[in-house]
N, C-alpha and C positions, 0 to 999 in steps of 0.2 A: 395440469401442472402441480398438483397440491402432492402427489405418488413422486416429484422430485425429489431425488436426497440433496440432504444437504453439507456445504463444507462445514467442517469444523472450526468455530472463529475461534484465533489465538488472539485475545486483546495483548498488546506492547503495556510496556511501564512508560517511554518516552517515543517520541517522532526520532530520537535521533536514534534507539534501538530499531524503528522501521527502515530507515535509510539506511544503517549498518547492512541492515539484510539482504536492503536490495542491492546495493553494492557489493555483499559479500558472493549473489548469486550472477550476477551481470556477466556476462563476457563477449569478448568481440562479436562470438557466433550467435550468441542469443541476448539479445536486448533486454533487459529488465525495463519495467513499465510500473508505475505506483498508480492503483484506481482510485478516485475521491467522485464521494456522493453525497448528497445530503438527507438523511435520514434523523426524525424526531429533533428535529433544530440541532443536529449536530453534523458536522461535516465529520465524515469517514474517509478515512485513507488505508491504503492495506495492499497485501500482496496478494493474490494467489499462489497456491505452491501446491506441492505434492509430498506426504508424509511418507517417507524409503524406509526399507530394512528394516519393521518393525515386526517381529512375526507374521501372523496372518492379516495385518493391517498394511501391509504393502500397496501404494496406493492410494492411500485412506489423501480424501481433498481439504486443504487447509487452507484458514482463509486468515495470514496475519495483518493488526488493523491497531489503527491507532485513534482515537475519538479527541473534538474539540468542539467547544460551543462555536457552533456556527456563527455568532454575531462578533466572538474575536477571533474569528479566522480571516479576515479582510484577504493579507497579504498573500494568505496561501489557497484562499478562492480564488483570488486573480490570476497565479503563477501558471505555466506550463511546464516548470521543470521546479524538479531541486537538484541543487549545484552541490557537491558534495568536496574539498577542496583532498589532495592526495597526499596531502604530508598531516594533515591534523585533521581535527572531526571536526570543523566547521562546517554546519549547512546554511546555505540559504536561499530563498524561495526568488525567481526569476519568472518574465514572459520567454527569455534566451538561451539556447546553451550556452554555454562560456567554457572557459578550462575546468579543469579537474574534470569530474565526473560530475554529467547531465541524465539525471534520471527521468525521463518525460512522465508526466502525470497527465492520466487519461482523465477525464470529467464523463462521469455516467449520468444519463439523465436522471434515474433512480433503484434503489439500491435492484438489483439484480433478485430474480424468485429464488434462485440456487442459496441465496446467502441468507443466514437467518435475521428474524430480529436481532438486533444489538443494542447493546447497553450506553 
């Protein structure tokens, strides 16, 4: 496994630019999913994606993420979703989906080989 390539991590400036994205990429036909891990006493959140129509990087694997000291993440260690509301950018961290938009957070046991250390 060490000959794995690996994605390219886009760190975010906020959680709520990660949930913008994943909302922006969600649709009926394909579910968006946020991964959360815990890596270096920090809980990871992030997308997977795929980097389009960049010259000969077409394809290129991308890994957007967002970092939080794991010991003030309580609320969003416990969650299975974030709730995203459809008329304004409010999020907020659930065990439930509700209205608006539920974006299910998968829980990895640990961070994945493909994905690199992170900061």
């Amino acid at each position: 496994m060490d000959n794995l390539e690996k994605v390219i991590p886009i760190k975010l400036k906020s959680i709520n630019d990660l949930v913008r994205l994943a909302a922006t990429i969600s649709s009926p036909q394909a579910m968006m999913y946020i991964l959360k891990f815990i890596n270096n006493n920090k809980l990871i959140i992030g997308v997977l994606g795929v980097f389009r129509d960049y010259y000969k990087l077409y394809g290129l694997p991308m890994f957007y993420y967002y970092s939080i000291d794991a010991n003030e993440a309580k609320e969003l260690l416990d969650a299975n979703y974030i709730i995203i509301s459809t008329n304004d950018e409010k999020i907020e961290f659930s065990k439930h989906p509700k209205p608006g938009l539920s974006i299910p957070l998968i829980t990895l046991d640990k961070k994945p080989p493909f994905i690199p250390d992170l900061d």
